[in-house]
N, C-alpha and C positions, 0 to 999 in steps of 0.2 A: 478321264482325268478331270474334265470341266464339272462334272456331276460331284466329282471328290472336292475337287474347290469348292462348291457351293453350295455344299453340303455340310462339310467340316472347319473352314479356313478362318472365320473368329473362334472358335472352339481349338484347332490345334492353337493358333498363334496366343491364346489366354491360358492356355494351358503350357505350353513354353515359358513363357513370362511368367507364370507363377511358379515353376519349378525352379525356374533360374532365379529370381527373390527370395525365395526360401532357401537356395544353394547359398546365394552372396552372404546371408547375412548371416546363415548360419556358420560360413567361414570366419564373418567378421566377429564373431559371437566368442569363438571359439577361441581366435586370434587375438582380442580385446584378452580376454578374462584366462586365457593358458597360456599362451606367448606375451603378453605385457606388451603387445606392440598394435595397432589398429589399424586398419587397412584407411588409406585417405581417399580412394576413390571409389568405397563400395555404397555408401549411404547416399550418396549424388546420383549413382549407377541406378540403384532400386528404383529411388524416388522417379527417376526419368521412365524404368519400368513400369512402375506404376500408373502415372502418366499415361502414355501406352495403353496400360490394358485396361485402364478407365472409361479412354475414350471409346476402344475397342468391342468394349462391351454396349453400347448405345447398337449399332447395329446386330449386334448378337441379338438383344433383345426383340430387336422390331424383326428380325426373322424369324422370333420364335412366340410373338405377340406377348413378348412379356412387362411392353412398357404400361405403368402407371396409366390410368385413364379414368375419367369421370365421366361415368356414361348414362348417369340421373338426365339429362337434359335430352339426351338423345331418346331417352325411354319414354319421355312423355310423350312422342308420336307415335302416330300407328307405325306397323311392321313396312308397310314399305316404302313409308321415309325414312325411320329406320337405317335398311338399306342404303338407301341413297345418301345419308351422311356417314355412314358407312364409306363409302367410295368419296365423299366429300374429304373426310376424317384423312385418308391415304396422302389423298392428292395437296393438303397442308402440309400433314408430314413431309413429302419429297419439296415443296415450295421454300419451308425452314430450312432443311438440309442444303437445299440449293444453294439460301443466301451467306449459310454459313458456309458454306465449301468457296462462295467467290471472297469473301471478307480473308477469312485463315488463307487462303492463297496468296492475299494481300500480303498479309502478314510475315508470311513466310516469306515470301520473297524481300519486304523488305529488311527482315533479319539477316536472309540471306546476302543480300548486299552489303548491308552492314558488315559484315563476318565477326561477330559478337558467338564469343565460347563459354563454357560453362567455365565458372571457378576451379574445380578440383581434376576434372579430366582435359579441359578445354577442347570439348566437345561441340563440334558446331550446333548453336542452341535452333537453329531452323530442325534441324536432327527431332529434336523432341517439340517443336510447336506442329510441323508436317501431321502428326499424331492427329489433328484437328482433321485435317485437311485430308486426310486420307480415311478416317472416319467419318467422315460426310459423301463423301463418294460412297461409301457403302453402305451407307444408311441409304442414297438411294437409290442406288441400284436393289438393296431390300425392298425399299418401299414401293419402287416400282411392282418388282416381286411380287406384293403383298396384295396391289390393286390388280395385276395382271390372273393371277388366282383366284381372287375374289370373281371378278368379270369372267374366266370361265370358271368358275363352278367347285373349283379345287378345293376353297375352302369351305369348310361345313359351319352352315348355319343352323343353330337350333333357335325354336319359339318357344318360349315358356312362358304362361302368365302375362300376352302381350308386349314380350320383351323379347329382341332380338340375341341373339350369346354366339360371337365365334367359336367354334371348337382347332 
């Protein structure tokens, strides 16, 4: 069951979320323009979905090495420095994630105090900042992930042309 979570668990939960946005709005689509009447809390719903699977997808990525990277700086050393900021590269990742995961928890909690609701649902608005907060935690428990396989061996390194290439 643990291998299903961590294997699938920002995959099923961005794919939830984007069937249920494309459900809501195609009700409210349908509702607007054949019923003459519009739904008042489905465009606040999305947006918060959105939200959501925004942030969700920052960890999906780093599990699946698909974030953005500039890695001209890194190529102008040899292969096994390379390497080494390789596992440097990781270990900022989870350092980021970290400071954001303490700051958004700030955050949240002080909304949470607050008890500030959205306008149209008045949906406690910690509800949709948590979204932060919980995408940092997974960002690094990925990134750990990411160095923990790196250091043994999991992940595949090719050399091409003096250049290092995770596969």
């Amino acid at each position: 069951m643990l291998k299903v979570l961590d294997d699938y668990l920002e995959e099923t939960i961005l794919l939830i979320l984007l069937v249920l946005m494309t459900s809501i709005m195609g009700i409210q689509i349908v509702s607007r323009y054949v019923f003459q009447n519009s739904l008042s809390w489905s465009e606040e719903l999305v947006r918060y979905m959105f939200v959501w699977s925004a942030f969700l997808g920052v960890p999906f990525c780093i599990k699946h090495g698909l974030s953005i990277k500039v890695d001209q700086f890194r190529n102008l050393f040899p292969i096994p420095l390379q390497k080494i900021l390789m596992y440097i590269d990781k270990i900022i990742i989870f350092l980021l994630f970290l400071v954001l995961f303490i700051y958004s928890f700030k955050v949240v909690r002080a909304t949470y105090l607050s008890g500030q609701t959205s306008p149209a649902m008045q949906l406690p608005m910690w509800t949709v900042q948590i979204s932060v907060t919980v995408s940092s935690l997974l960002s690094m428990i990925r990134s750990i992930q990411n160095l923990l396989n790196l250091v043994r061996g999991k992940t595949k390194l090719e050399q091409k042309d003096g250049v290092l290439y995770q596969k």
